[in-house]
C-alpha positions as a printed NumPy array, in Angstrom:
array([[-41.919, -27.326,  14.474],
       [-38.657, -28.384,  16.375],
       [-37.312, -25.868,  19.429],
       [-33.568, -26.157,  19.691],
       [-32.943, -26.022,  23.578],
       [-29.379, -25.044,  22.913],
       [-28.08 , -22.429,  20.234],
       [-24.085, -22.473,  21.304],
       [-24.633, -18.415,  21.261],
       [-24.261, -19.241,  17.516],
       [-23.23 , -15.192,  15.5  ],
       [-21.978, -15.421,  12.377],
       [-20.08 , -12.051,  10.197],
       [-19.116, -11.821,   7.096],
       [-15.842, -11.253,   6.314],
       [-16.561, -10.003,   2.355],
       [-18.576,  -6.938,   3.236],
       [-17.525,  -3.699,   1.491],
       [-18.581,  -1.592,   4.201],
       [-17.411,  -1.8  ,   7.566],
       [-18.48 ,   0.078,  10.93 ],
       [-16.077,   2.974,  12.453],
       [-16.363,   5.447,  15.607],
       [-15.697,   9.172,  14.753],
       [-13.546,  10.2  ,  16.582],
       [-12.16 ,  13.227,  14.989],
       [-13.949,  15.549,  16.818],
       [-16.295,  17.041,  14.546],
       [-19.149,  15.518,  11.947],
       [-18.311,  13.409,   9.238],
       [-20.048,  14.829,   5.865],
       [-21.757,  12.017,   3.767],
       [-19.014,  10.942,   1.134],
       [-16.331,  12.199,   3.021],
       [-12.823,   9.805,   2.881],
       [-12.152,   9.245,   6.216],
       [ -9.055,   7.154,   8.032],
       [-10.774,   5.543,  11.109],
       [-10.197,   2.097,  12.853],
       [ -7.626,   1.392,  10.665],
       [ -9.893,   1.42 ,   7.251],
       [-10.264,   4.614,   4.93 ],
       [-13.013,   5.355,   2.976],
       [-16.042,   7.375,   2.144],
       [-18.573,   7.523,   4.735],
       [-22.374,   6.005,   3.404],
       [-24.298,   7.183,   5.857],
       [-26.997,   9.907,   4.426],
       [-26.717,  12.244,   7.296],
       [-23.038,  11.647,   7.957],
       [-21.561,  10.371,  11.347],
       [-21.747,  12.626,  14.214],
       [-19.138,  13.198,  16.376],
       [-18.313,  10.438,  18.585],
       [-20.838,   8.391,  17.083],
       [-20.57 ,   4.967,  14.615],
       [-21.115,   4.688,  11.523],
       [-20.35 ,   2.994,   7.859],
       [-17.663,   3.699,   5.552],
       [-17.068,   1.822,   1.908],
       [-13.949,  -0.072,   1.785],
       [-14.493,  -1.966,  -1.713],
       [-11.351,  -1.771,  -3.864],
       [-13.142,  -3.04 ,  -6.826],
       [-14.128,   0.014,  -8.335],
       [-12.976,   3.588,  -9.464],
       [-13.894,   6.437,  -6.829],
       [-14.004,  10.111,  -8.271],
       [-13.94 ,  12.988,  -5.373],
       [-12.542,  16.859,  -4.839],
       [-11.342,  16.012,  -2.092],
       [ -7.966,  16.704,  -3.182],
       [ -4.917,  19.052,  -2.449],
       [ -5.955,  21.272,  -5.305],
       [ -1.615,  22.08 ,  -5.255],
       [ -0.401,  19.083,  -5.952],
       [  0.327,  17.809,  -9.985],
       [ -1.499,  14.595,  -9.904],
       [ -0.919,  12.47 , -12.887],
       [ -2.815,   9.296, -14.252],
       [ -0.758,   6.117, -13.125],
       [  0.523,   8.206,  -9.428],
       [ -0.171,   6.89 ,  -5.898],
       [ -2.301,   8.801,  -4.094],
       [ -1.752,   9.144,  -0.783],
       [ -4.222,  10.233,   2.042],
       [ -3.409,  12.672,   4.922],
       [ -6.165,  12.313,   7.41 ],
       [ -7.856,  15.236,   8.712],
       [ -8.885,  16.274,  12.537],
       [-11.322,  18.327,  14.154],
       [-10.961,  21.313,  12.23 ],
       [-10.88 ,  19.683,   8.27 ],
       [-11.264,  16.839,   6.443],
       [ -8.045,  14.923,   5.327],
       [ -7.177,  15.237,   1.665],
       [ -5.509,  13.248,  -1.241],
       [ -2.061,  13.991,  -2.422],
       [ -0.445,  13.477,  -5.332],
       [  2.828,  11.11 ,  -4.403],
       [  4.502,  10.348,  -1.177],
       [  3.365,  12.393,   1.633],
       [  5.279,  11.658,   5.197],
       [  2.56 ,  12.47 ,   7.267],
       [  0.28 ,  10.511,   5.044],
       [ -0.763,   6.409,   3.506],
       [ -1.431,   5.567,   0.563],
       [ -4.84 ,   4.259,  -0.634],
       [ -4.91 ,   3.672,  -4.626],
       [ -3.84 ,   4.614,  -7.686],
       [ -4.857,   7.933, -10.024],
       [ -6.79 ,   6.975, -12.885],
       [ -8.16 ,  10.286, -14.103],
       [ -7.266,  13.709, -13.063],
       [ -8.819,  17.14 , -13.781],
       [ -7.032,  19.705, -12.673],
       [ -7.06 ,  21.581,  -9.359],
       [-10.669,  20.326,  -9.38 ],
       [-10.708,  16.103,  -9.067],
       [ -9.729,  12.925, -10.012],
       [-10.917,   9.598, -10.298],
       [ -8.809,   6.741,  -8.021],
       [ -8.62 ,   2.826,  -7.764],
       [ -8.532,   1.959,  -4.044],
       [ -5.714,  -0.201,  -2.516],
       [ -7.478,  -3.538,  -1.551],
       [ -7.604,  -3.156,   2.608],
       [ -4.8  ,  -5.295,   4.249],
       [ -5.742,  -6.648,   7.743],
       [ -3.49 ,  -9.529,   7.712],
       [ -0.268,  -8.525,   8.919],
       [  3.077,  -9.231,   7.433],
       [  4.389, -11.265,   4.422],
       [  7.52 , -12.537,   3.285],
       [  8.772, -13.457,  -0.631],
       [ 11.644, -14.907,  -1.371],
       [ 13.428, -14.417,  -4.7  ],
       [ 16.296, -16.383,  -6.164],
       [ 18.706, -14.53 ,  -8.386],
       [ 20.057, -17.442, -10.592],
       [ 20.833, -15.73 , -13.885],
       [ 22.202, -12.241, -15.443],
       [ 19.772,  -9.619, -13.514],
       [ 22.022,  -6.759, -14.675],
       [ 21.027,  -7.06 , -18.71 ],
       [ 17.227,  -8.555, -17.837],
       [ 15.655,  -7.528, -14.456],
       [ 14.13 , -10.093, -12.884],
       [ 10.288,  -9.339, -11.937],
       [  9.276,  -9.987,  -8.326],
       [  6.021, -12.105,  -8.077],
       [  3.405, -11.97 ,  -5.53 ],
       [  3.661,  -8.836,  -4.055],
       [  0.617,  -6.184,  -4.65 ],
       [  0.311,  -2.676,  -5.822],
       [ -0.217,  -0.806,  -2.659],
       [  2.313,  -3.231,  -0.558],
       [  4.763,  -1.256,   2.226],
       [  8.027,  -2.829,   1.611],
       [  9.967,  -3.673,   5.499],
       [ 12.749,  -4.494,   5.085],
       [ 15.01 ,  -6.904,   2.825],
       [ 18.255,  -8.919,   3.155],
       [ 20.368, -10.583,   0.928],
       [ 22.231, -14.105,   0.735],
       [ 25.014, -14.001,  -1.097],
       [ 25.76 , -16.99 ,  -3.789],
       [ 28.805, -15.855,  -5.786],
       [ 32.047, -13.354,  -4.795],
       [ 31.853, -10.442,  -7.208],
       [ 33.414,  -7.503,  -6.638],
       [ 31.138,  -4.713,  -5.548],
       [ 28.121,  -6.835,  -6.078],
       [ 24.677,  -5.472,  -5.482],
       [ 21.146,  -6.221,  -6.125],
       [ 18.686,  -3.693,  -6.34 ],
       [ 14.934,  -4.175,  -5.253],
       [ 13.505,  -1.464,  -7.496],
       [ 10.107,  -0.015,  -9.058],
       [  8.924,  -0.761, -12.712],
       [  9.749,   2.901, -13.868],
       [ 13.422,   2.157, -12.765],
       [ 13.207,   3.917,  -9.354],
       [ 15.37 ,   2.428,  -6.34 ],
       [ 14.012,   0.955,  -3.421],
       [ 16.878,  -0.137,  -1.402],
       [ 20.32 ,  -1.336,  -2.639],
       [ 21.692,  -4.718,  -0.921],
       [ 25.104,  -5.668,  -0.375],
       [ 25.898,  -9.043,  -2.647],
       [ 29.696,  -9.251,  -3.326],
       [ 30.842, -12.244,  -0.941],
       [ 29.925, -16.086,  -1.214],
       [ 27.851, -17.027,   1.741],
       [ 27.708, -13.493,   3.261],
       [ 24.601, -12.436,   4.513],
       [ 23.794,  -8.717,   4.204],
       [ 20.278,  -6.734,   5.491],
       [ 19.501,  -3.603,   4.03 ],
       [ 19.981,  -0.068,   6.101],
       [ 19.271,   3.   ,   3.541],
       [ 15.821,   2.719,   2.224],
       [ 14.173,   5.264,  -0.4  ],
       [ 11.115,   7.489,   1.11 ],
       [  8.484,   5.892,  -0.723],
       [  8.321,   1.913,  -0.329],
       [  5.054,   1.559,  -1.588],
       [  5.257,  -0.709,  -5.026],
       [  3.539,   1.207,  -7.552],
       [  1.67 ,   0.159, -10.706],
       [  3.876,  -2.088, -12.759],
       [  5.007,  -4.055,  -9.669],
       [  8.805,  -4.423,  -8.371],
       [ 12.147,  -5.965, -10.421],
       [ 15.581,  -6.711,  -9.031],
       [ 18.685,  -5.784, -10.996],
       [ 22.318,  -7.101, -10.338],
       [ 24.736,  -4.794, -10.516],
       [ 26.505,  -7.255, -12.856],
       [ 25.959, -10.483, -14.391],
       [ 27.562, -12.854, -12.357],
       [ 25.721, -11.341,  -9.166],
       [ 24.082, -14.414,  -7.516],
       [ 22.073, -14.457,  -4.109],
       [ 18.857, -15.06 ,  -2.845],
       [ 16.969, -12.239,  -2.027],
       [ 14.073, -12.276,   0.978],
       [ 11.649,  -8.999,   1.106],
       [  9.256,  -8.378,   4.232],
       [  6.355,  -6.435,   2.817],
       [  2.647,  -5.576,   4.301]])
């Protein structure tokens, strides 16, 4: 047998575990299955007998999967292909999911099943913990008759902000970072050669939603380079 006389204080963690250890801090027990915002993860908590208050425990924050749960706003009209947002809850109720934007709330998948004022069934966001990311897109050709799909940035992304180059004068150029269904994001100034022209009037929800994010010119000759900030 050899005795290393020096270990370096050697720890290794894994960064691909699906469950990760939070503090409750909400003032009350945490039920076992309860979704639960804490440390900046959500998920259900795995724990048997819960977390008590102020203690640590586990929560699940694999996105590879479908999750199914009443914990719902039994109000809101959830449909199959929705974000679903979560509103944390405090020390008098658990948080619940909501159909759509919600101000006070994140979002944290996508409806894949509903039943009505009962449940549904959900496909977490992945978990980002690695800041903020920039893509750059180059309008080139007619994005007015064909828009142009934006690579690269997930379902579940916050979009930041987003500013324009501009390659070609047209009048009252634009381009348009917008959802697949059609639904504007944020319209960008794009009508002078060599202007440069950020954003100010963004829609509420900036979260990119199932079929990903396009850009449409407002005409065809609308040319520019397009840079989004995103998280």
């Amino acid at each position: 047998m050899t005795s290393a006389k020096v270990n370096y204080s050697f720890d290794e963690k894994y960064l691909s575990v699906t469950q990760v250890l939070v503090t409750n801090n909400l003032g009350r027990a945490i039920e076992h299955k309860e979704i639960v915002a804490l440390d900046g993860f959500v998920g259900e908590a795995t724990d048997f007998d819960g977390i008590a208050d102020g203690a640590s425990g586990y929560i699940n924050v694999y996105d590879q999967r479908e999750v199914g749960t009443t914990q719902i706003n039994i109000t809101d009209t959830f449909v199959v292909g929705c974000n679903v947002f979560f509103v944390p809850g405090g020390s008098s109720a658990a948080g619940t999911l909501r159909a759509g934007y919600i101000a006070t709330g994140f979002p944290i998948g996508i409806c894949t099943a509903v039943s009505p004022a009962v449940s549904i069934y959900f496909k977490p966001f992945a978990q980002k913990t690695n800041g903020i990311r920039q893509t750059v897109v180059e309008v080139t050709t007619d994005a007015a008759t064909a828009h142009l799909g934006v690579a690269g940035i997930p379902v579940g992304a916050q979009i930041l902000d987003t500013s324009v180059i501009c390659k070609a004068t047209v009048s009252s150029g634009t381009l348009t970072l917008e959802q697949a269904g059609g639904t504007d994001i944020v319209v960008t100034g794009c009508a002078t050669a060599n202007a440069v022209v950020r954003a100010t009037t963004f829609a509420a929800d900036t979260v990119v939603g199932a079929g990903g994010l396009y850009i449409l010119g407002s005409g065809s000759t609308v040319r520019g380079v397009m840079t989004i900030t995103w998280r």
